[in-house]
DSSP file (Angstrom, degrees, kcal/mol; ACC not computed):
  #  RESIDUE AA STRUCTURE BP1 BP2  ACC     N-H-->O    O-->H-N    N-H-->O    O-->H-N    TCO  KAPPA ALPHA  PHI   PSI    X-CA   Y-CA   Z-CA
    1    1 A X              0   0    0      0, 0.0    71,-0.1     0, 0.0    69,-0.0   0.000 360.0 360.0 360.0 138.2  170.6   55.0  140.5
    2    2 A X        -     0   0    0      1,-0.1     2,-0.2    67,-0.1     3,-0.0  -0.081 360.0-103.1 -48.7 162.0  173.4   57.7  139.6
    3    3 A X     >  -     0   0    0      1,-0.0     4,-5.8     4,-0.0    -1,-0.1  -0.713  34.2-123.5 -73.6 142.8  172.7   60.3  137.5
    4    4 A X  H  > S+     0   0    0     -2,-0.2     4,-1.9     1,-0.2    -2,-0.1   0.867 111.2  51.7 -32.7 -55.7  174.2   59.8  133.7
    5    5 A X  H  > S+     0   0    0      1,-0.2     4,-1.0     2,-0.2     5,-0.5   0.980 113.2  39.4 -77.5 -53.8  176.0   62.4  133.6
    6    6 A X  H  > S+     0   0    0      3,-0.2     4,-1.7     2,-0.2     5,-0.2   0.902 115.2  56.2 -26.9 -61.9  177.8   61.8  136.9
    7    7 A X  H >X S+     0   0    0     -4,-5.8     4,-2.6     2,-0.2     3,-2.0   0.911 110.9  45.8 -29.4 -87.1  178.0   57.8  136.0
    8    8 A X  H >X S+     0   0    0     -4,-1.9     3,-1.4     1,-0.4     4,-1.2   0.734 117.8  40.1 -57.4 -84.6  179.9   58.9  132.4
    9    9 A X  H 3X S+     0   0    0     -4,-1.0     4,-1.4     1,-0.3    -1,-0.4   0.710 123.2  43.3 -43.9 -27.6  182.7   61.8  134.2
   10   10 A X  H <X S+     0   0    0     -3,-2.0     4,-2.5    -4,-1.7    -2,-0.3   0.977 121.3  40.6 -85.1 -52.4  183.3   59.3  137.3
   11   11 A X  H <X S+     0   0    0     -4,-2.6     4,-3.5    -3,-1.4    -2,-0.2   0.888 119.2  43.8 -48.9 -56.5  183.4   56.3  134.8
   12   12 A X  H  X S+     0   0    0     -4,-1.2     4,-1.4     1,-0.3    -1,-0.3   0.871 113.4  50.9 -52.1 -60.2  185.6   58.1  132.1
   13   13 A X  H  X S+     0   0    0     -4,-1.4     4,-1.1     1,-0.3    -1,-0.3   0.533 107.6  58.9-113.0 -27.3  188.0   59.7  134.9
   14   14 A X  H  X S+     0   0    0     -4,-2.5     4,-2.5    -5,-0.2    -1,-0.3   0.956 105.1  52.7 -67.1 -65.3  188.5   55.9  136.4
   15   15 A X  H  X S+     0   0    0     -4,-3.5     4,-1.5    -5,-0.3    -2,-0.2   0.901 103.3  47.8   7.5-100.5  189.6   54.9  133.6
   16   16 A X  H ><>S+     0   0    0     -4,-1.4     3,-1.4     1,-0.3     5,-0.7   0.978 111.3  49.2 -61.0 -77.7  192.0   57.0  132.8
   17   17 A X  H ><5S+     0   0    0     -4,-1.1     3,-1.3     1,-0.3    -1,-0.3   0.770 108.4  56.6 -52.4 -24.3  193.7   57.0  136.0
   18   18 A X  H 3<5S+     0   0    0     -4,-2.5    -1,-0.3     1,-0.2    -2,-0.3   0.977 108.7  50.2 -71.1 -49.9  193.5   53.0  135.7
   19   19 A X  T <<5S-     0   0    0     -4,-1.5    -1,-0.2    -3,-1.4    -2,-0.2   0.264 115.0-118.1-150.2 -22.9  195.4   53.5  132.4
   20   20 A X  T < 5 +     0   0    0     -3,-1.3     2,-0.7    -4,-0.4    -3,-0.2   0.870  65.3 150.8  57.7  24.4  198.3   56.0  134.0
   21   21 A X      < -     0   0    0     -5,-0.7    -1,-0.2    -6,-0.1     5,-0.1  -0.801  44.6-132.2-115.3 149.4  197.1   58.7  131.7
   22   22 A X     >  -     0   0    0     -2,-0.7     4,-0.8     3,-0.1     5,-0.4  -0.399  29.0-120.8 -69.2 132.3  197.1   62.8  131.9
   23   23 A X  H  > S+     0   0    0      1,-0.2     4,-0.7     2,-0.2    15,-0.2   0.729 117.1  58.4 -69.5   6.7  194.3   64.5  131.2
   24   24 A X  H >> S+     0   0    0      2,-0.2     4,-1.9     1,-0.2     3,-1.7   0.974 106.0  46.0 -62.3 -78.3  196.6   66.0  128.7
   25   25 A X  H 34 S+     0   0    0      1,-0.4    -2,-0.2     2,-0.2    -1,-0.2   0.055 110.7  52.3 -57.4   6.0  197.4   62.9  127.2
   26   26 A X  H >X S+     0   0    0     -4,-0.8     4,-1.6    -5,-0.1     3,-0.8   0.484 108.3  48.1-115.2 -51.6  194.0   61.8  127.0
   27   27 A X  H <<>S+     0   0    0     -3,-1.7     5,-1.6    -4,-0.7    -2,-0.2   0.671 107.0  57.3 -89.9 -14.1  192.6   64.7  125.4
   28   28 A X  T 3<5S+     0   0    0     -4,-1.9    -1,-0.2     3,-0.2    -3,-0.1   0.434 102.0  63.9 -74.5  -2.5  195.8   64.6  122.5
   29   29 A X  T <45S+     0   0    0     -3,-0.8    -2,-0.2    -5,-0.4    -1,-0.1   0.847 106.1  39.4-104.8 -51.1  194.3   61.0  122.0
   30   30 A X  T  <5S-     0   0    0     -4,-1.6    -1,-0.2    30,-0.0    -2,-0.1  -0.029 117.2-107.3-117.4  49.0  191.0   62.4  120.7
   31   31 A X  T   5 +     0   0    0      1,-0.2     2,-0.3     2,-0.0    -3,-0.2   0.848  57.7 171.5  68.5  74.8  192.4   65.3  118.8
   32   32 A X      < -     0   0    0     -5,-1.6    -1,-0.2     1,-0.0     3,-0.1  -0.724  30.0-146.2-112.7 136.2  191.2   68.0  121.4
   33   33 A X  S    S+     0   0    0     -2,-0.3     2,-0.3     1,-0.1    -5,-0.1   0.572  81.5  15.0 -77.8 -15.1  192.5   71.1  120.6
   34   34 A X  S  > S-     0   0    0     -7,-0.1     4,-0.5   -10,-0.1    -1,-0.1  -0.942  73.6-122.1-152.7 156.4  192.9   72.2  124.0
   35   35 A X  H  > S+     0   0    0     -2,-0.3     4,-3.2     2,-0.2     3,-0.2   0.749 111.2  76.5 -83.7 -15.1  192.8   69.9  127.7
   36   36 A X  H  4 S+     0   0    0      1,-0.2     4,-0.3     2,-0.2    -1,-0.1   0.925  86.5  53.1  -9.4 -88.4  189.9   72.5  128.3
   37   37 A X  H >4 S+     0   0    0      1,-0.3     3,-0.7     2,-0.2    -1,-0.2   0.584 114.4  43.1 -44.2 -49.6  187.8   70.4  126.0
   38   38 A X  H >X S+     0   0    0     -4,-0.5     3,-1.6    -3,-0.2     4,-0.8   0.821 103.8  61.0 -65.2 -43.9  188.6   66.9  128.3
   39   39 A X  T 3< S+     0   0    0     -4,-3.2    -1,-0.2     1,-0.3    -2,-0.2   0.720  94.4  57.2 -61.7 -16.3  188.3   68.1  131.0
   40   40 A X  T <4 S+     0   0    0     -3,-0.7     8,-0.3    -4,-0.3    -1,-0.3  -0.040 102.3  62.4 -87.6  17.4  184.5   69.1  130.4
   41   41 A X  T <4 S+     0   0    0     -3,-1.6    -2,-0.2     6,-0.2    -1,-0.2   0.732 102.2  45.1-118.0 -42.7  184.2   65.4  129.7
   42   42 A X  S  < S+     0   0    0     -4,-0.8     2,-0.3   -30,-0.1    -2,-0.2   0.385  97.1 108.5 -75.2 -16.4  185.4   64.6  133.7
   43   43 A X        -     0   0    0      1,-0.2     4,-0.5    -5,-0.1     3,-0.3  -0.704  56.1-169.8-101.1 112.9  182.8   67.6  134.3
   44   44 A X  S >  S+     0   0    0     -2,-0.3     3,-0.7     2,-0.2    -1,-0.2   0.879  94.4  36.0-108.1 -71.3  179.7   66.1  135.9
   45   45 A X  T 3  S+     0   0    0      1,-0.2    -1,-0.1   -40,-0.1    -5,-0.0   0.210 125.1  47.1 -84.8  17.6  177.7   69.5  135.3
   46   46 A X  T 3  S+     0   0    0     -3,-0.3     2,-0.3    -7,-0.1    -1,-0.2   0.363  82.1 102.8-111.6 -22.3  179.6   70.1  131.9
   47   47 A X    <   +     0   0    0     -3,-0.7     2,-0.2    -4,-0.5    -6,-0.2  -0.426  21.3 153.7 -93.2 149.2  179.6   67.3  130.0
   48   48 A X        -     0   0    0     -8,-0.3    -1,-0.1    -2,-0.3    -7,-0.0  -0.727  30.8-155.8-161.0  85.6  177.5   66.4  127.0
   49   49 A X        -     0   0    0     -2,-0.2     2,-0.3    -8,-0.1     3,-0.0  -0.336  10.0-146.2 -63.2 151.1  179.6   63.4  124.5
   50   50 A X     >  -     0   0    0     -2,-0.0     4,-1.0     4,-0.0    -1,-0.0  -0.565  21.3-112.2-107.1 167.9  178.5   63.6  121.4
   51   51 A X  H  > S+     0   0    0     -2,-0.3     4,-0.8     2,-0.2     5,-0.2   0.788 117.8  64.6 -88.1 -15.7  178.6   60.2  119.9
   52   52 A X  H  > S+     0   0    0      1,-0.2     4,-6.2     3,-0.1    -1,-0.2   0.970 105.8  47.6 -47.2 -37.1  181.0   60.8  117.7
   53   53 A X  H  > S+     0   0    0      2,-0.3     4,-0.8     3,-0.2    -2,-0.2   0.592 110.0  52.7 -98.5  -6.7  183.3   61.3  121.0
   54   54 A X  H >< S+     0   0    0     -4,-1.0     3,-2.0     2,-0.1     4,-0.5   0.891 100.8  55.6 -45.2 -99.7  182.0   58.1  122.6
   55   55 A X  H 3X S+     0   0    0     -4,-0.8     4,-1.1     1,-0.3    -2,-0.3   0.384 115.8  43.1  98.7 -80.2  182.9   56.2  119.4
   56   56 A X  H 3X S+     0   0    0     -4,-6.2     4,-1.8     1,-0.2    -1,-0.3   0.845 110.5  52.1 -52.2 -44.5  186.9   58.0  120.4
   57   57 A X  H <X S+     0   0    0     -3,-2.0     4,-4.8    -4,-0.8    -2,-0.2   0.965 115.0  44.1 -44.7 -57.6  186.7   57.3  124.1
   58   58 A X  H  4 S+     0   0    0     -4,-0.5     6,-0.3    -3,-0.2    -2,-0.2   0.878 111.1  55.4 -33.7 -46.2  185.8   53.2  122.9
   59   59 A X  H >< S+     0   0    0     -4,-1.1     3,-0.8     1,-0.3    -1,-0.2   0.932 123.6  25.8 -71.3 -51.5  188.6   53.5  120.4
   60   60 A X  H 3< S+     0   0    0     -4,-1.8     2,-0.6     1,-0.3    -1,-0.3   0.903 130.6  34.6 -80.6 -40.0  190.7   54.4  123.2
   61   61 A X  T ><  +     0   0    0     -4,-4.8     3,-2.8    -5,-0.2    -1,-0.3  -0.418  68.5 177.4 -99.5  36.8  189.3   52.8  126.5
   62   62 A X  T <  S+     0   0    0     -3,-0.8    -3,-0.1    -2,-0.6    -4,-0.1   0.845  80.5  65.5 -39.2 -18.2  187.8   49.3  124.8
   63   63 A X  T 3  S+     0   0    0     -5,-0.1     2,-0.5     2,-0.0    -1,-0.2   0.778  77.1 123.8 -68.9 -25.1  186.6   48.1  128.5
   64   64 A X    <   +     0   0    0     -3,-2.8     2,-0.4    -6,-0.3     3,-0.1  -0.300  36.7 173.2 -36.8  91.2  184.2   51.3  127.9
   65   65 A X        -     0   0    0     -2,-0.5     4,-0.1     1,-0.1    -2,-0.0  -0.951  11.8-176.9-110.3 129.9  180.4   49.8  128.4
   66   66 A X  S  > S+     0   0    0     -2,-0.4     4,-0.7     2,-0.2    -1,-0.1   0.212  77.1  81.0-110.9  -6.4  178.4   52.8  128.3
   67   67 A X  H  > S+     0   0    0      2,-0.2     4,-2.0     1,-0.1     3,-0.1   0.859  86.9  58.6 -30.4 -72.1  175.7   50.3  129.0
   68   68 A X  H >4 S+     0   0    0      1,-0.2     3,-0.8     2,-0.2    -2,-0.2   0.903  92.3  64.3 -39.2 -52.8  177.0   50.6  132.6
   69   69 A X  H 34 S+     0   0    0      1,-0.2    -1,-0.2    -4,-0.1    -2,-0.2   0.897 116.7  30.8 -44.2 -46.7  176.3   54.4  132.8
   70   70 A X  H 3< S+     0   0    0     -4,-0.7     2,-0.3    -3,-0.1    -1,-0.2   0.181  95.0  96.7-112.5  15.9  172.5   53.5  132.3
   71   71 A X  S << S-     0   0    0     -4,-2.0     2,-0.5    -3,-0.8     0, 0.0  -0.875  72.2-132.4-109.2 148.7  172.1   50.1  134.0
   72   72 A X              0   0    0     -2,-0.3    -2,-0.1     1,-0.1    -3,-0.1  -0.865 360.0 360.0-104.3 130.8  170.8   50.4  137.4
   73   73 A X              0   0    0     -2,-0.5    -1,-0.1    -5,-0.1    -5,-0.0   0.431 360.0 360.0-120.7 360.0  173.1   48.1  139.9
């Protein structure tokens, strides 16, 4: 089984490239002040979502199963 946090940034960062978005343009999407702040999201040994910022990832990504992060396949 992945680690979570690994699962999440690989997951997230698939995504987005499936999507043809910048991590710019991804991070303007959930009112980031900075691409800093997204990029810690891509971060395997940075990241920690809050749920609020799940809950913005969904809004943006619907295909988003965070279910997936924690099921072991």
């Amino acid at each position: 089984m992945v680690d979570p946090n690994i699962a999440f940034s690989l997951y997230l960062k698939h995504l987005r490239l499936k999507h043809n978005l910048t991590q710019k343009q991804i991070a303007r999407m959930l009112g980031m002040k900075n691409i800093y702040s997204y990029q810690r999201l891509e971060s395997p040994k940075k990241v920690n979502p809050s749920l609020s910022m799940i809950g913005k990832i969904k809004t943006i990504f619907p295909e988003f199963k965070i279910d997936d992060i924690f099921t072991k396949k």
